[in-house]
C-alpha positions as CSV (number, residue, x, y, z in Angstrom):
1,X,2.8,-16.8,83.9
2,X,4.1,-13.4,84.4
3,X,7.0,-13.7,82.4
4,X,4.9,-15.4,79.6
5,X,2.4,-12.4,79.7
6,X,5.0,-9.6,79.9
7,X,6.6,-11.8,76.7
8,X,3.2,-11.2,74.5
9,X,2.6,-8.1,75.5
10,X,6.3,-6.9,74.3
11,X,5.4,-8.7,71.0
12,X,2.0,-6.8,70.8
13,X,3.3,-3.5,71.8
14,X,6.2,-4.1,68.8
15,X,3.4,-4.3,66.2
16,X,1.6,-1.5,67.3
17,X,-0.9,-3.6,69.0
18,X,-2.5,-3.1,72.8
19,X,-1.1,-5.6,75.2
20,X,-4.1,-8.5,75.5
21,X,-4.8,-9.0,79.2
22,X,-4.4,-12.8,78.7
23,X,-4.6,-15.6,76.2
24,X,-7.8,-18.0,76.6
25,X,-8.5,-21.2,75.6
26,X,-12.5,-21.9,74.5
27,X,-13.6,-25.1,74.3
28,X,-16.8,-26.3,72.7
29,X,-19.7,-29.1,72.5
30,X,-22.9,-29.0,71.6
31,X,-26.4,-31.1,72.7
32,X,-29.6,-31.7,71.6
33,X,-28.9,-31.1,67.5
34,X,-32.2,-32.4,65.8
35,X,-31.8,-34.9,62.9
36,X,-32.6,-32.3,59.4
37,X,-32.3,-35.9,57.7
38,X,-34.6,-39.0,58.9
39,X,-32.1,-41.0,57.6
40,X,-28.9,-40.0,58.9
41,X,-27.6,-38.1,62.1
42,X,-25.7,-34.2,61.2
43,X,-22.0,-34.5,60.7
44,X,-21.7,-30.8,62.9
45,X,-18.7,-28.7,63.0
46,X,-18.6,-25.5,64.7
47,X,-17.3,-21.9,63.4
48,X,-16.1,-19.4,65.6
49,X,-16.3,-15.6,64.3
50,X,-15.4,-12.1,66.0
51,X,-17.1,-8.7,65.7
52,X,-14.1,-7.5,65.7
53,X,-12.4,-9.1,62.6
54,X,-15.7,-9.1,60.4
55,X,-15.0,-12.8,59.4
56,X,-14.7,-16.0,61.0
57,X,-11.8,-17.0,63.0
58,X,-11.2,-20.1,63.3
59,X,-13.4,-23.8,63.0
60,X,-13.1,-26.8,64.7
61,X,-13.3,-30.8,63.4
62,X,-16.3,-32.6,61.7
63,X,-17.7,-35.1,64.0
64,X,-19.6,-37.2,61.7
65,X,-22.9,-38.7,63.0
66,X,-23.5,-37.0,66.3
67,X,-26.3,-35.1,68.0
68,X,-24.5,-34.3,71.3
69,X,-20.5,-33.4,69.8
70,X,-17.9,-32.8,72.0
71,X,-14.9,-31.1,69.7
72,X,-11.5,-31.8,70.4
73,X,-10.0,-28.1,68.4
74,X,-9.5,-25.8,71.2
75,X,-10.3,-22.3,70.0
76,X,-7.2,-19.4,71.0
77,X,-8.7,-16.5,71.9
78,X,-6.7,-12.7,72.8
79,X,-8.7,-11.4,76.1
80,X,-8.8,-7.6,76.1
81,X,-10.5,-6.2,79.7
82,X,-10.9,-2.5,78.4
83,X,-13.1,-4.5,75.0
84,X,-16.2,-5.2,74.6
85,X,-14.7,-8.8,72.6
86,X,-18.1,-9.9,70.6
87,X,-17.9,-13.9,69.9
88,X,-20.8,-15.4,67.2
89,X,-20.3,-19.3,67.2
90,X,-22.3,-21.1,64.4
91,X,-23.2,-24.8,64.3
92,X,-23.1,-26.4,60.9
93,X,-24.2,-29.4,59.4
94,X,-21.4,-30.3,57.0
95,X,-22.0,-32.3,53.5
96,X,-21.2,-36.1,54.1
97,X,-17.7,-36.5,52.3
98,X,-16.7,-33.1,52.5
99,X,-15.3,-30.7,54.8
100,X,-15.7,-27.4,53.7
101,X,-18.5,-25.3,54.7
102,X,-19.5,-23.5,51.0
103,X,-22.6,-26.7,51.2
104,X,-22.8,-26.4,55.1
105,X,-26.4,-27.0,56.4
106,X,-26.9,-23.9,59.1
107,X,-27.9,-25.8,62.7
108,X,-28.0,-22.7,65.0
109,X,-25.8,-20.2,66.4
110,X,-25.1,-18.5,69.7
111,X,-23.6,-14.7,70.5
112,X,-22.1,-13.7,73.8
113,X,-18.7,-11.4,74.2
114,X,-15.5,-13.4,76.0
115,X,-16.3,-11.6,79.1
116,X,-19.2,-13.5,79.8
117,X,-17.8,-16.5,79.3
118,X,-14.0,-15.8,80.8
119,X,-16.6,-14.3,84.0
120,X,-18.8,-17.7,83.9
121,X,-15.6,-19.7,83.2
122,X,-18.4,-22.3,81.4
123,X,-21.5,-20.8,79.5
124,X,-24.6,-22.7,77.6
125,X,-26.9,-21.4,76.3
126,X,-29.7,-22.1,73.4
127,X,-28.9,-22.3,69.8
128,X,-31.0,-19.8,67.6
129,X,-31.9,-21.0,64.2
130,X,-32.9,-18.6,61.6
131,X,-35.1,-15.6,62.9
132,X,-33.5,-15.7,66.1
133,X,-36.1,-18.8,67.4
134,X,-34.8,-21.0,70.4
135,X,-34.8,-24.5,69.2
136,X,-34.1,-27.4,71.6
137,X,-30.2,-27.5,71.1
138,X,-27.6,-26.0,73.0
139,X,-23.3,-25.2,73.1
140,X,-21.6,-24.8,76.2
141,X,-18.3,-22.9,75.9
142,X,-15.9,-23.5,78.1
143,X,-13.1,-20.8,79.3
144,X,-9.4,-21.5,80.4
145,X,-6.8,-19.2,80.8
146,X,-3.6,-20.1,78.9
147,X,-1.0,-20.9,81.1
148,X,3.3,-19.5,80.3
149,X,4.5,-22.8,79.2
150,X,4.7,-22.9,75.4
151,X,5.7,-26.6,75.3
152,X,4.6,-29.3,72.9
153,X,4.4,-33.3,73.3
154,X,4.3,-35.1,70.5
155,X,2.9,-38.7,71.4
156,X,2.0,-41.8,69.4
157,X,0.1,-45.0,70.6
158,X,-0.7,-48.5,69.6
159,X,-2.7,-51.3,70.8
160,X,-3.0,-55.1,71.0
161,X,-5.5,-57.2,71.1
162,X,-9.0,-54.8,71.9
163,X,-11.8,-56.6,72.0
164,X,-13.6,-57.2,68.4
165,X,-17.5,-55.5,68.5
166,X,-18.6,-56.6,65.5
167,X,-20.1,-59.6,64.3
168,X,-19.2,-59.2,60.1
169,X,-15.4,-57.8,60.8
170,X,-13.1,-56.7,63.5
171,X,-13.4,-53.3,65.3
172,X,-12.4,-50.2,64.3
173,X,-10.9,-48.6,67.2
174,X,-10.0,-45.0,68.1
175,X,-8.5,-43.5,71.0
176,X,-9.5,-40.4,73.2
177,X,-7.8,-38.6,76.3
178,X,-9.4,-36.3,78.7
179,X,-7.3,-34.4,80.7
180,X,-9.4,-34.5,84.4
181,X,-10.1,-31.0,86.1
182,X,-9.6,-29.8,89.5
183,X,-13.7,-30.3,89.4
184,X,-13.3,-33.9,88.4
185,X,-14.9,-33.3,84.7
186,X,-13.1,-34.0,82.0
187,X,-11.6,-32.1,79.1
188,X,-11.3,-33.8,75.9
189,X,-7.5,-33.3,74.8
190,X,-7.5,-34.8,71.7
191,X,-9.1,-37.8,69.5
192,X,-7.2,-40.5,67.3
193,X,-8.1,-41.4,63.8
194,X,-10.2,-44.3,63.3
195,X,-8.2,-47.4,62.1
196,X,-10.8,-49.4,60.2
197,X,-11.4,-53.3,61.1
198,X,-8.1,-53.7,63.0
199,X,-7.7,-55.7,66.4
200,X,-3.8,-54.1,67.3
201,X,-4.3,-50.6,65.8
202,X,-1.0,-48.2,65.1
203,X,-2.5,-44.7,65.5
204,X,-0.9,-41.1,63.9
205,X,1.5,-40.0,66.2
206,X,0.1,-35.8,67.1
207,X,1.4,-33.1,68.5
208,X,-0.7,-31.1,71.5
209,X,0.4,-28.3,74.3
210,X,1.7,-29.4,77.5
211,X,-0.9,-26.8,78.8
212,X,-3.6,-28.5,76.8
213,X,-2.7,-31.8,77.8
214,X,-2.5,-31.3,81.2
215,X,-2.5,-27.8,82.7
216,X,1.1,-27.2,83.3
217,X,0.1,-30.1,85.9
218,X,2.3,-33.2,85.2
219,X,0.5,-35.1,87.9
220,X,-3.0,-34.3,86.8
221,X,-5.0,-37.8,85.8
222,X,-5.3,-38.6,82.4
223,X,-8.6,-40.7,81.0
224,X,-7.7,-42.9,77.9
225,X,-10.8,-44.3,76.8
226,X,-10.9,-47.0,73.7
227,X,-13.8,-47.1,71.4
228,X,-15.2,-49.2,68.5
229,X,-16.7,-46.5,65.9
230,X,-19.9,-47.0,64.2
231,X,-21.0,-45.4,61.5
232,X,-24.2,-44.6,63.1
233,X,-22.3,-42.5,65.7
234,X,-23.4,-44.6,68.4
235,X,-19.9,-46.1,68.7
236,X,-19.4,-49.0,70.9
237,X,-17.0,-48.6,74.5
238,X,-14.1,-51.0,74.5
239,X,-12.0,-50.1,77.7
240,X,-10.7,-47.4,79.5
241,X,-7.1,-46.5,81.6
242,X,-5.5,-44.1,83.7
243,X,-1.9,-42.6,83.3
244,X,-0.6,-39.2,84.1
245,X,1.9,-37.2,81.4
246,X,4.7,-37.9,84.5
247,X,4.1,-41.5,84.3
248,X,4.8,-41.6,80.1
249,X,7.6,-38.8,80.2
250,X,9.4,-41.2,82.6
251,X,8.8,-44.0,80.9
252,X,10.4,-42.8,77.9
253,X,13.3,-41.0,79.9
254,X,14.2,-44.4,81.4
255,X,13.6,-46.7,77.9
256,X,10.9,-48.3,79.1
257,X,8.1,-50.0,77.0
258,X,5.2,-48.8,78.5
259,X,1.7,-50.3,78.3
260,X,-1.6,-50.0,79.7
261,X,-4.1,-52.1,80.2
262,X,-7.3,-51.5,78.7
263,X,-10.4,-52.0,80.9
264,X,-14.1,-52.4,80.6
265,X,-15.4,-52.4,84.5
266,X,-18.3,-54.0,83.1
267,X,-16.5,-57.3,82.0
268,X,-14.5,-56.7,85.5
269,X,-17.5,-57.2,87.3
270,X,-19.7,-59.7,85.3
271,X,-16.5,-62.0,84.0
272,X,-14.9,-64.3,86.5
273,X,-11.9,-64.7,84.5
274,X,-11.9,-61.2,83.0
275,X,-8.0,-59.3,82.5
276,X,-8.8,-56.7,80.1
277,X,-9.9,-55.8,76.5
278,X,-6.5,-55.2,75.0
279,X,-3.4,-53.6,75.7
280,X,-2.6,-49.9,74.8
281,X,1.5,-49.4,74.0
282,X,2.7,-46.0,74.2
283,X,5.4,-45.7,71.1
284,X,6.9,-42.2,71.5
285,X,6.6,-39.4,73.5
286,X,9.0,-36.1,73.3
287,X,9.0,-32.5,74.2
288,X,9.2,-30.1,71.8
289,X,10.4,-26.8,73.2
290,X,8.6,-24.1,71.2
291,X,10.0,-20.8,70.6
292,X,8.2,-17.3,70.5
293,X,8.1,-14.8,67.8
294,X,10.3,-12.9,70.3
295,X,12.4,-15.1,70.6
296,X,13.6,-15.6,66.6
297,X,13.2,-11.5,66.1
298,X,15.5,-10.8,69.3
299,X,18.0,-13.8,68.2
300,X,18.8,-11.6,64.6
301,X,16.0,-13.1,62.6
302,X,15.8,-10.2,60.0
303,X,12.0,-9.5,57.7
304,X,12.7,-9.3,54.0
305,X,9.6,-7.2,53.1
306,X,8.7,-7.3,48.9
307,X,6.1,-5.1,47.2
308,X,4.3,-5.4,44.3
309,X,1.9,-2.9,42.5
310,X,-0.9,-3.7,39.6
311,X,-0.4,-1.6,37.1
312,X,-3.5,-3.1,34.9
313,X,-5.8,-0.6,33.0
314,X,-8.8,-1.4,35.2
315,X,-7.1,1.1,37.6
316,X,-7.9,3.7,35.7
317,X,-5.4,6.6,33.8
318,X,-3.4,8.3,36.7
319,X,-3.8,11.7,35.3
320,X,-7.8,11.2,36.0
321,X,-8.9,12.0,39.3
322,X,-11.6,9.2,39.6
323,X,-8.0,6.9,38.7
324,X,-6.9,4.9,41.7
325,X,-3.6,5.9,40.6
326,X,-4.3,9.2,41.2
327,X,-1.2,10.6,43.1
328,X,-3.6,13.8,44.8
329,X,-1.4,16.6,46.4
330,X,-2.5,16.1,49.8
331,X,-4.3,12.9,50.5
332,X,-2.6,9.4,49.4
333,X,-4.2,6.9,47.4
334,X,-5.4,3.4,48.5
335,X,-2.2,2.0,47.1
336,X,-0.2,4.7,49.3
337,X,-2.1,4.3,52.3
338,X,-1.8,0.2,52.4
339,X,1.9,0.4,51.0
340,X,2.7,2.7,54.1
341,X,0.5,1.0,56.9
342,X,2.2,-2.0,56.3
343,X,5.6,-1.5,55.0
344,X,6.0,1.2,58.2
345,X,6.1,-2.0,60.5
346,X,7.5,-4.6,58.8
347,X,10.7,-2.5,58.0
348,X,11.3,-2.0,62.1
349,X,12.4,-5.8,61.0
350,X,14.9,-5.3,58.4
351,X,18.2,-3.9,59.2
352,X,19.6,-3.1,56.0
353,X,15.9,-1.2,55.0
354,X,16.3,-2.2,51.4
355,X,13.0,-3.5,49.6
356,X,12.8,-4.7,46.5
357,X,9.8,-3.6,44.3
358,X,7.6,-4.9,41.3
359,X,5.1,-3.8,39.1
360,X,2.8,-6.1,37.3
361,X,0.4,-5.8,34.3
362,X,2.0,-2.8,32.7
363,X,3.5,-1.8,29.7
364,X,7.2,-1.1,30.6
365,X,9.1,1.2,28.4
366,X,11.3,1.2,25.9
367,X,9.3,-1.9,24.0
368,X,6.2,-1.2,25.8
369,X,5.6,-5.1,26.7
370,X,3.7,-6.2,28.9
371,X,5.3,-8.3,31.9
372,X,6.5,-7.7,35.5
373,X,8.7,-4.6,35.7
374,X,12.5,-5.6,37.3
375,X,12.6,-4.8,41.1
376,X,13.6,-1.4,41.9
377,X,15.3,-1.5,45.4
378,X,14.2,1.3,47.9
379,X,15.5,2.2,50.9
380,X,12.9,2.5,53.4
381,X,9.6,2.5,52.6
382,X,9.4,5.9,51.8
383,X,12.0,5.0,48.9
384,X,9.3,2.7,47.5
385,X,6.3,5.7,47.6
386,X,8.3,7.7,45.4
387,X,9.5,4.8,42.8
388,X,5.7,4.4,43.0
389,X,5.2,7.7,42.2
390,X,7.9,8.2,39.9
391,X,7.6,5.2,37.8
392,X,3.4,6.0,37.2
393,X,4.1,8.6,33.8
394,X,6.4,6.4,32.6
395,X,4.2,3.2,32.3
396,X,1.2,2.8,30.6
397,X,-1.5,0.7,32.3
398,X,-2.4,-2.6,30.8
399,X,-3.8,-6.2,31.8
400,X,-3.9,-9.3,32.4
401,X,-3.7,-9.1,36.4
402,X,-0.8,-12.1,37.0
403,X,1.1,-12.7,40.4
404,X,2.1,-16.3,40.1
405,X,5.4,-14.7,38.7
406,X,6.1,-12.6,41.4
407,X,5.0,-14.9,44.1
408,X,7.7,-17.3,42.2
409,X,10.4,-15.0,42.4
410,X,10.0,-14.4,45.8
411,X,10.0,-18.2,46.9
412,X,13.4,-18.5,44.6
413,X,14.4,-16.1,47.2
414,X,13.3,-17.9,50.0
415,X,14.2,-21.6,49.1
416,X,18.0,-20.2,49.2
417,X,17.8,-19.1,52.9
418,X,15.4,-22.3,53.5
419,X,19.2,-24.4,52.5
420,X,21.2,-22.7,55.5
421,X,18.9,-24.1,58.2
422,X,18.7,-21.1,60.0
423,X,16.5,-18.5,61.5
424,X,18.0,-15.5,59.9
425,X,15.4,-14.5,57.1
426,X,11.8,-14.8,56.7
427,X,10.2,-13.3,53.6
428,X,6.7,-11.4,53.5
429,X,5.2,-10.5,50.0
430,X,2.7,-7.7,49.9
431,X,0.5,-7.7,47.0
432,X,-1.9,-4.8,46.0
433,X,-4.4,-5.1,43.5
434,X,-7.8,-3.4,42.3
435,X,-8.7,-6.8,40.7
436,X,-9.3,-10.9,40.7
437,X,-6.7,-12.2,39.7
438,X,-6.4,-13.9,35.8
439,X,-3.9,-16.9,36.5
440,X,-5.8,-18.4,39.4
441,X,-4.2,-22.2,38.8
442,X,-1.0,-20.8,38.3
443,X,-0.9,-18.7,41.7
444,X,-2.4,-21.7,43.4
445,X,0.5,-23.3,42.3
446,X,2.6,-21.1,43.6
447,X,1.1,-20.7,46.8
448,X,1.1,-24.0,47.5
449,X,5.1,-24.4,47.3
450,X,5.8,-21.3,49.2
451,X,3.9,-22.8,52.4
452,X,6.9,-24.6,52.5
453,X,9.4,-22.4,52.5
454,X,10.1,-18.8,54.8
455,X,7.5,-16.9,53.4
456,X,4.1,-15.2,53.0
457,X,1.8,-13.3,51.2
458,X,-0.4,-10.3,52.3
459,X,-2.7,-9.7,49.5
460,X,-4.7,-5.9,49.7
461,X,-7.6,-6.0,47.3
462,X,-7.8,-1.7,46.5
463,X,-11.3,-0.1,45.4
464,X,-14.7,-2.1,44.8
465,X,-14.6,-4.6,42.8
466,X,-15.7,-8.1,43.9
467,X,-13.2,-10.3,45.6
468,X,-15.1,-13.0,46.4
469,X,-12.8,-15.4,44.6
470,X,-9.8,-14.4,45.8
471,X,-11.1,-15.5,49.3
472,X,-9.7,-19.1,48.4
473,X,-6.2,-18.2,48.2
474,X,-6.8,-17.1,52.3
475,X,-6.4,-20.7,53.6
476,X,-9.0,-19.7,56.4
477,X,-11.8,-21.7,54.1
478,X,-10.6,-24.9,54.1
479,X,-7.4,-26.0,52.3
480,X,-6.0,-24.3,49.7
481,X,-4.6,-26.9,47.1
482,X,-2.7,-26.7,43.8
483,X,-4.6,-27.1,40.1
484,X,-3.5,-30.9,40.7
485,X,-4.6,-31.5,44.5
486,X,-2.1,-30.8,46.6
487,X,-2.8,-29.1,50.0
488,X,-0.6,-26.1,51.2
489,X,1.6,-26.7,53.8
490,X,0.4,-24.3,56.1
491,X,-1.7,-20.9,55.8
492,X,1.0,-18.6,54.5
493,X,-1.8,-15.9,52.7
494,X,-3.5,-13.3,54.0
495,X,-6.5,-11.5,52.1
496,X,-8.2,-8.4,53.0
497,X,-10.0,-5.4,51.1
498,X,-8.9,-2.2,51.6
499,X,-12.4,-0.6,51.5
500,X,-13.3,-2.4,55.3
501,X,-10.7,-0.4,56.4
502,X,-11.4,2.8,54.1
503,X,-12.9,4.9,56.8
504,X,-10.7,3.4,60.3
505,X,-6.9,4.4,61.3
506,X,-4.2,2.6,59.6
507,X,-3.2,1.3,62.0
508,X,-6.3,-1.0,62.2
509,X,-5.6,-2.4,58.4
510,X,-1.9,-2.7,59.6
511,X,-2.9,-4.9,62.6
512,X,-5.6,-7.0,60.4
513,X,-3.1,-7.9,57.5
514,X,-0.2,-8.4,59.9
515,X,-1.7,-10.0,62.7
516,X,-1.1,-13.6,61.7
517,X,2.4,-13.2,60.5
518,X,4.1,-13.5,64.1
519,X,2.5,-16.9,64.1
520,X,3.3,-17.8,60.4
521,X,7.0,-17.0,61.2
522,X,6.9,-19.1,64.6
523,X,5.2,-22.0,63.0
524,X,7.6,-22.3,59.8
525,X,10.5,-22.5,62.0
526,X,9.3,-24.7,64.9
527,X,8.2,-27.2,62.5
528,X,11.7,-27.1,60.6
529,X,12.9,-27.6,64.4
530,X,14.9,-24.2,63.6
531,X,16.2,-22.8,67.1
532,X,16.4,-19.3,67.3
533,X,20.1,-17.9,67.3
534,X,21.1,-17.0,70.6
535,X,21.7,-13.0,71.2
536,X,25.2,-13.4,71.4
537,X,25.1,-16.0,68.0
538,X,23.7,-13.3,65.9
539,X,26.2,-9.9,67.3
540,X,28.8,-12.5,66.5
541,X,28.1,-13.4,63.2
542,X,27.4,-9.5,62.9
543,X,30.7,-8.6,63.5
544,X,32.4,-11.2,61.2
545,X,30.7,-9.5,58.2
């Protein structure tokens, strides 16, 4: 644990963040939800939201036809001692068929701060409905630290002949496995799919933390319970084992096929010839060693940072004072401030200090057209504040707002170091604008094959306007998909108006638009299976060039 702690507190203290005392792991179910519809149960989903960061967080699955849920998404939380960390977790309702939460039915909520919680170690309390009026449901939260190992399993079961529930057609089972505590409850660890009217199910193989699994404990009990889901949420118990993750790891280390028999203790009891209710066959299990941010910085992986600037008349003309392209003699602009607050840390990352920048929605001398200027490369980012201030006279401010293209020529970038199979470059786009954006589909588009490549996008919306809309391209609501349906990859944008940050340090809009790139960078590669280049790799390779 130590090592692990002093590990994320190096990272913090690189971005300019205070260490985090520890990492925490909230867990969450709820009881007692009343029934808004006589006629079906709530499908609830919770939302998790901080003070701190002014939006939610993070939300966990729908659990479709349930009045007591118990969610299987594990909410990781940073613990700060020396803050006052203020947690609001909403319960909603969410549309049957759908799970976004733009037509989520509001159930309740509950506010406490982390400490209370992290103190209490498990805290429940009464759901408020509107007006702050205690109804008759309640959320418990649950608290555990996060222990230093960093480790995935990726697991994938099967199972033969369960016992059929229904009379019409054959069950439709899914599995669930509780990791048991040292207090003999149980912690759900995750929850299959269901596979619809199927006797000898194949279930999604899935990836979860060796913590989460089983504390860092591989002798700690596992319950595997089988169920028959109904529809009406009441679903129907088929049988039940017990296995620990040293029992399956061995298993598979030795090539054994290793099954489990599934047991009802009912049937054990009241049926003289009883054996089981099915089999469950354990297909694959592997650990995946992940790697820290750390880890792919220190082994030579280098930041490419990219800036583009609107340059659309909706800015206003530069020469005006009221313009946000007024360049005043002694305090920066909004453009100035965000360009330095960010591009200050990300170029501790680059060792060659050479950003490319853009323009977009000008007109761009000689001709005058309108179209993305040609990138300008600046050394450091104080090269890219005066092409910034240089290149303002010379153009003359136009429309429409545009960024697929520039998003696109980044990724041609990136999809050239995704070919190498190596963690040597990782690409961040920062975008500032004083507008929504005009080619919505297009930059959907765009987004949407980037989240597979080494890349993302930090997106500063300057001055007032309303930028409601471009709150989709931030995968936090939902998933982003393309013009023609297809889901991102992963959550590779980050959106956030410059005017919550107009009056704080920038510092603080440095740490809200950055904050999620360390995990961006980590997840890209550790799903690639991209090991970080050893120390001694990378001063090699150094030397040969």
């Amino acid at each position: 644990w130590s090592y692990a702690s002093e590990r994320w507190n190096r990272e913090r203290a690189v971005l300019g963040i205070s260490p985090c005392l520890a990492k925490v792991e909230l867990r969450v179910a709820s009881r007692g939800i009343s029934d808004r519809d006589a006629l079906s149960k709530p499908d609830p989903c919770v939302v998790l939201k901080m003070q701190s960061h002014g939006q939610w967080v993070d939300r966990t699955e729908v659990i479709r036809s349930s009045i007591n849920p118990v969610f299987s998404k594990v909410f990781l939380v940073d613990f700060y001692f020396e803050e006052v960390q203020r947690l609001r977790f909403e319960l909603l309702d969410i549309s049957s068929g759908h799970n976004g939460l733009r037509d989520a039915d509001f159930l309740g909520a509950m506010e406490c701060t982390l400490g209370q919680i992290v103190s209490q170690r498990k805290l429940t309390k009464a759901l408020l409905k509107q007006g702050n009026t205690a109804g008759k449901s309640s959320i418990t939260v649950t608290a555990e630290e996060l222990s230093g190992n960093d480790d995935y399993v990726e697991l994938s079961f099967s199972a033969r002949k369960l016992d059929d529930k229904d009379f019409f057609s054959k069950s439709d089972p899914f599995l669930e496995i509780f990791r048991i505590n040292d207090d003999g409850t149980g912690s759900l660890v995750h929850r299959t799919e269901t596979v619809m009217n199927n006797l000898s199910p194949v279930w999604k193989s899935f990836k979860v933390s060796l913590n989460t699994l089983c504390s860092g404990d591989e002798d700690r009990e596992l319950k595997c319970t089988v169920w028959d889901w109904d529809s009406n949420g009441k679903h129907d118990f088929i049988g039940e084992f017990q296995t620990t993750f040293k029992e399956t790891k061995a298993g598979t280390d030795e090539g054994k096929l290793l099954q489990w028999e599934c047991i009802n203790p009912k049937y054990q009891v009241k049926k003289k010839n009883y054996r089981n209710s099915g089999v469950v066959v354990l297909n694959h299990c592997k650990i995946i060693k992940m790697y820290s941010f750390l880890d792919y910085i220190m082994g030579g992986c280098q930041i490419q940072f990219t800036v583009a600037i609107d340059f659309t008349a909706s800015n206003g003309d530069p020469r005006n004072s009221c313009s946000l392209h007024y360049i005043h003699p002694y305090q920066p602009n909004e453009y100035l401030k965000a360009l330095v607050a960010v591009g200050e840390i990300c170029q501790d990352y680059d060792s060659d200090k050479m950003f490319p920048a853009f323009g977009f929605g000008g007109q761009i001398p000689p001709d005058f057209k309108v179209r993305y200027s040609p990138s300008i490369v600046c050394v450091c980012i104080q090269g890219v504040v005066e092409a910034y201030q240089n290149c303002l006279p010379k153009i003359q401010l136009y429309g429409p707002t545009n960024i697929a293209p520039i998003i696109q020529k980044v990724a041609s970038t990136a999809s050239e170091e995704m070919h190498t199979k190596e963690a040597m470059e990782y690409f961040i786009l920062l975008i500032l604008t004083d507008g929504v954006i005009t080619d919505m589909a297009d930059t959907r588009e765009a987004i949407v094959h980037a989240s597979h490549l080494p890349m993302s996008v930090i997106i500063v919306g300057v001055g007032n306007a309303d930028f409601t809309d471009m709150q989709m391209l931030d995968g936090d609501d939902g998933i982003l998909r393309s013009p023609k349906g297809e889901p991102v990859l992963r959550d590779i944008v980050q959106f956030v108006p410059f005017k919550d940050f107009k009056h704080a340090s920038p510092a603080a809009l440095a740490k809200s638009v950055l904050a999620e790139v360390p995990n961006q960078i980590v997840d890209y590669y550790n799903a690639k299976g991209i090991k970080p280049k050893c120390v001694s790799d990378y001063e090699s390779t150094r030397k040969c060039t």
